[in-house]
TORMARMAR-394039 format. One line per field, with one value per residue: residue in three letters; x, y, z of N, C-alpha, C in turn; residue number from 1. Coordinates in nm, 3 decimals. Example, Ala and Ser with C-alpha at 12.3 -4.5 7.8 and 13.67 -1.06 7.14 Angstrom:
residues 2
code <- c(ALA/SER)
n.xx <- c(1.319/1.285)
n.yy <- c(-0.569/-0.225)
n.zz <- c(0.780/0.708)
ca.xx <- c(1.230/1.367)
ca.yy <- c(-0.450/-0.106)
ca.zz <- c(0.780/0.714)
c.xx <- c(1.320/1.290)
c.yy <- c(-0.330/0.003)
c.zz <- c(0.780/0.787)
pos <- c(1/2)
***
This chain:
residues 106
code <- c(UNK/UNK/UNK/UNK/UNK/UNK/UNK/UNK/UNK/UNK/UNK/UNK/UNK/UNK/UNK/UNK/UNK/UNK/UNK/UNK/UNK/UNK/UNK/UNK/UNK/UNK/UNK/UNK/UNK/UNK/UNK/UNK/UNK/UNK/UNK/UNK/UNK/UNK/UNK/UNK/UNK/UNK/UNK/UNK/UNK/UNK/UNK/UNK/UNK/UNK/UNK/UNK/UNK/UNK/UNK/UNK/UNK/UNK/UNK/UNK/UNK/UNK/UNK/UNK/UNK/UNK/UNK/UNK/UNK/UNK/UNK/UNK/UNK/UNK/UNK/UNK/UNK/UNK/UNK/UNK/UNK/UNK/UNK/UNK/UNK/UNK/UNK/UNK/UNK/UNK/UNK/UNK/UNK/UNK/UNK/UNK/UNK/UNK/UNK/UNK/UNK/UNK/UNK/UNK/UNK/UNK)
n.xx <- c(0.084/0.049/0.068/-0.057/0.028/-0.020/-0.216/-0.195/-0.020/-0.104/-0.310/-0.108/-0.037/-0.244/-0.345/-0.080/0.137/0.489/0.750/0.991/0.843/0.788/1.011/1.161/0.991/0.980/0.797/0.779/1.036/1.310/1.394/1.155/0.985/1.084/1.053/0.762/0.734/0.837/0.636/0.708/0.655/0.535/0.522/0.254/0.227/0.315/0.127/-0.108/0.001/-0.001/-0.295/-0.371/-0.236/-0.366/-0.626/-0.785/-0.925/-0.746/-0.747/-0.831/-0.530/-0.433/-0.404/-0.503/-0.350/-0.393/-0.146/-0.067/-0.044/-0.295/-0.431/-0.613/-0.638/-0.633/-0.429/-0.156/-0.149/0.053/0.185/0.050/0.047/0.067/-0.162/-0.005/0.202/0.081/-0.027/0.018/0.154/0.034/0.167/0.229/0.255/0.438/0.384/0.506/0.505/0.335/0.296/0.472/0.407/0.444/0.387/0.489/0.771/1.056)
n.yy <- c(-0.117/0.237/0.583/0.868/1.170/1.375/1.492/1.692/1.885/1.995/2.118/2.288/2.460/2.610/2.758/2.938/2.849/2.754/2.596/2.730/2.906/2.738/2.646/2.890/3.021/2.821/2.602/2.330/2.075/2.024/1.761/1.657/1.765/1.638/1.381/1.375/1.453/1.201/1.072/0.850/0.773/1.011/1.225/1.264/1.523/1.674/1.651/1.784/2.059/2.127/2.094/2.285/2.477/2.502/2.510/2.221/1.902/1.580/1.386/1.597/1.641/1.409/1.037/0.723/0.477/0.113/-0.172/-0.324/-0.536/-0.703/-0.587/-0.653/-0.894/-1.269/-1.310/-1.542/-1.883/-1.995/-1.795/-1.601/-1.453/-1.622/-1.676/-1.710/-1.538/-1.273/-1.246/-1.189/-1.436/-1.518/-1.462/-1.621/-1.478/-1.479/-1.503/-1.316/-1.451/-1.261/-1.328/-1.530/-1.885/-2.051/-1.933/-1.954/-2.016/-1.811)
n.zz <- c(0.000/-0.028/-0.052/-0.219/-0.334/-0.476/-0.507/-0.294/-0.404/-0.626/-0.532/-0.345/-0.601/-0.694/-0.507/-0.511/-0.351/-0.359/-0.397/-0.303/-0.133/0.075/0.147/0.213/0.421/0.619/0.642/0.640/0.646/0.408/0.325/0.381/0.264/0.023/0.050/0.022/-0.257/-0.315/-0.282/-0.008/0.272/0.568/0.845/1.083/1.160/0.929/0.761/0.915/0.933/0.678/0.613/0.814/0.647/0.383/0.473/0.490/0.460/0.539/0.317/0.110/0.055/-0.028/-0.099/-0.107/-0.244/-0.334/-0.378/-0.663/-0.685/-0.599/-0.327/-0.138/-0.140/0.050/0.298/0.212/0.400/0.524/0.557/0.703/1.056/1.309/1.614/1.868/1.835/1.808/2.069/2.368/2.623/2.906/3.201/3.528/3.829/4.131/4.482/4.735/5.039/5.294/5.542/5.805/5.756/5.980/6.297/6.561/6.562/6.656)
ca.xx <- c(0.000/0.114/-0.031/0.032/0.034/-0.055/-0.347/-0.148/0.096/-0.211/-0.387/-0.033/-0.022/-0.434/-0.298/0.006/0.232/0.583/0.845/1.063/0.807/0.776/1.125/1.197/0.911/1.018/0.662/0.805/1.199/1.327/1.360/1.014/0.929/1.132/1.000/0.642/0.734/0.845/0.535/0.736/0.549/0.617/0.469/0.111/0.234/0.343/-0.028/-0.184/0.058/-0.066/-0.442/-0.413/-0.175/-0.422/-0.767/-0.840/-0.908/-0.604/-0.828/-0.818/-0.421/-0.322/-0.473/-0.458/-0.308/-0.355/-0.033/-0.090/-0.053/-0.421/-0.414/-0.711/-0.676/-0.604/-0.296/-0.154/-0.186/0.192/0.221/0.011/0.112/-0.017/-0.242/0.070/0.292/0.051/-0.102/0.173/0.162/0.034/0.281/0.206/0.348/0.474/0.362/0.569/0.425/0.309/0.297/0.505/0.364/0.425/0.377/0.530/0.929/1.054)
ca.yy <- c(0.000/0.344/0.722/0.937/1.356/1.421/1.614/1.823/1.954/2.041/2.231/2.415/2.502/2.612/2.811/2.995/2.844/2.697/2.509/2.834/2.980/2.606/2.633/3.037/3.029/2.685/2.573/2.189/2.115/2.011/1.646/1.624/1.800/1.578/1.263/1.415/1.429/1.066/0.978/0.860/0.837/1.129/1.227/1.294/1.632/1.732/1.674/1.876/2.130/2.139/2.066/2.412/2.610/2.484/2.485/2.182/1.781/1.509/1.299/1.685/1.648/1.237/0.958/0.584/0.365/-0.034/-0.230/-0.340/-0.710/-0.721/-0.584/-0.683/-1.041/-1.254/-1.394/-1.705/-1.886/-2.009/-1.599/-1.566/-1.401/-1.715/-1.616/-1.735/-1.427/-1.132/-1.185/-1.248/-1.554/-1.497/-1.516/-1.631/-1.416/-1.534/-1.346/-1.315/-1.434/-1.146/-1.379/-1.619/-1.983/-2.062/-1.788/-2.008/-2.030/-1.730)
ca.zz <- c(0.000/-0.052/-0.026/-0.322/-0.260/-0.567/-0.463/-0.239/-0.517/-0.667/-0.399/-0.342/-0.714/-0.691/-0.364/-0.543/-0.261/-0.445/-0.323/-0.254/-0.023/0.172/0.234/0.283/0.538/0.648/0.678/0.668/0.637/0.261/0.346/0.410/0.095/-0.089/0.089/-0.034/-0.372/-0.379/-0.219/0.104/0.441/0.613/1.027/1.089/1.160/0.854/0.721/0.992/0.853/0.513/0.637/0.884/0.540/0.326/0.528/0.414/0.546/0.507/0.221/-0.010/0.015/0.013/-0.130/-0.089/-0.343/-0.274/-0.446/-0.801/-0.703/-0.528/-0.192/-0.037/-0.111/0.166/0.313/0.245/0.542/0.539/0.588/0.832/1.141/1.474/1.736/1.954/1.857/1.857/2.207/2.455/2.717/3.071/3.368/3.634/3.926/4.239/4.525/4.847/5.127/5.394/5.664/5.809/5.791/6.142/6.397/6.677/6.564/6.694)
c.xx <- c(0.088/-0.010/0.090/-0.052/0.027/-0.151/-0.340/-0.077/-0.043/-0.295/-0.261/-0.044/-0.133/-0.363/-0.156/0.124/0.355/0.669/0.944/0.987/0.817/0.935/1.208/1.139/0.917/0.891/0.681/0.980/1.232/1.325/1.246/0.944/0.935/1.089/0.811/0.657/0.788/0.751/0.584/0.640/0.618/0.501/0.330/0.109/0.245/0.201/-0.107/-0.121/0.001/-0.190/-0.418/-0.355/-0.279/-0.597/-0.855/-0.878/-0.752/-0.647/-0.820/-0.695/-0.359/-0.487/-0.419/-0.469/-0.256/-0.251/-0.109/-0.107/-0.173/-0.429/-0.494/-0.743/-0.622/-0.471/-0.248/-0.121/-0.062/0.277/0.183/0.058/-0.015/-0.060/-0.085/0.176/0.203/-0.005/-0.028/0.112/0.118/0.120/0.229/0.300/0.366/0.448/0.417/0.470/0.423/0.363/0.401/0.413/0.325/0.488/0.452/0.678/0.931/1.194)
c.yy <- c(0.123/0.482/0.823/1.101/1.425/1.531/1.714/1.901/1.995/2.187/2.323/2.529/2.582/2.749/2.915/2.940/2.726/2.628/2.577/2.863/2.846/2.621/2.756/3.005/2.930/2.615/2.394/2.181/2.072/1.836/1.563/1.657/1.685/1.430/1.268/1.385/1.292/0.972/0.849/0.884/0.926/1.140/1.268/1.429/1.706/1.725/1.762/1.986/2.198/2.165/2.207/2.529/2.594/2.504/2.363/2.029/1.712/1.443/1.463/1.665/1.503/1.130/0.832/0.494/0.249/-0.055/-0.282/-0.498/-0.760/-0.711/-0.608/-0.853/-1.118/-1.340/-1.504/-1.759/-1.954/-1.837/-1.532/-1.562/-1.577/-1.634/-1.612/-1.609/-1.318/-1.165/-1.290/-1.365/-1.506/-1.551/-1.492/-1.568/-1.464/-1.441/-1.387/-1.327/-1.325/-1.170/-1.517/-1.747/-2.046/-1.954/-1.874/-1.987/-1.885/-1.651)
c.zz <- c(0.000/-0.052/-0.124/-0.274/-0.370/-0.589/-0.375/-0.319/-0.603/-0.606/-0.390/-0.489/-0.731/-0.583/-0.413/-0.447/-0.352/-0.327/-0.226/-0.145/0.098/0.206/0.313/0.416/0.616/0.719/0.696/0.594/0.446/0.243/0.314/0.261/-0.027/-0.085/0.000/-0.198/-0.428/-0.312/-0.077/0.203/0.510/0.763/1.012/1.106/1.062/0.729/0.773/0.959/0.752/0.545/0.678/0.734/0.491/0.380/0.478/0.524/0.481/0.360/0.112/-0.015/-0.028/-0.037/-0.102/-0.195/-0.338/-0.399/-0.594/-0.772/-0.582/-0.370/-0.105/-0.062/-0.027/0.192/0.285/0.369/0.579/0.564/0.658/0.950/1.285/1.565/1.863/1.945/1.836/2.004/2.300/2.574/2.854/3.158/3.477/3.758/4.086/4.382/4.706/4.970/5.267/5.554/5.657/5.848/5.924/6.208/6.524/6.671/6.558/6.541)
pos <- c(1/2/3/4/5/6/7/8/9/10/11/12/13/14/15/16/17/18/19/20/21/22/23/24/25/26/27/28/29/30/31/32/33/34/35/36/37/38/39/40/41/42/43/44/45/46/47/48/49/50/51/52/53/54/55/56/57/58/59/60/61/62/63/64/65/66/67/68/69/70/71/72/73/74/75/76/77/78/79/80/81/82/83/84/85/86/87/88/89/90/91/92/93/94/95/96/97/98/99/100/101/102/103/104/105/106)
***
């Protein structure tokens, strides 16, 4: 799966805002920019960013693009993740006793 930003480079372009002013005004660092333009995941912040420059939701700037080789079909089950490694083992804890057993030995 992947998320293409295609529709934010859009909206900036719509918006007069360029690449120069994103980095004069350093509204997100150049990295990040550049991660954007290769469609790269980039922080949840740097959407809320855009969403507050832009006034907009996250779904007007970013879209979701499943893999080409059918992404909603289902695992093979030699690939499947076991119940035994996502939900961890109970331990049993040992619990110090408060009291001594016999109250008589001094």
């Amino acid at each position: 799966m992947s998320i293409s930003y295609e529709k934010l480079f859009k909206k900036l372009q719509e918006n007069n805002i360029t690449s120069y002013i994103i980095r004069k005004d350093k509204i997100i660092p150049q990295g990040t920019l550049t991660k954007l333009r290769n469609n790269q995941n980039v922080n949840i912040s740097t959407i809320i960013t855009f969403c507050k420059l832009l006034n907009c939701q996250p779904g007007d700037i970013l879209e979701y693009v499943p893999d080409s080789v059918g992404e909603n079909e289902a695992v093979p089950k030699e690939e499947a993740v076991s119940k035994e490694k996502i939900v961890p083992k109970k331990i049993k804890l040992k619990r110090k006793n408060k009291r001594p057993d016999n109250q008589d030995n001094p």
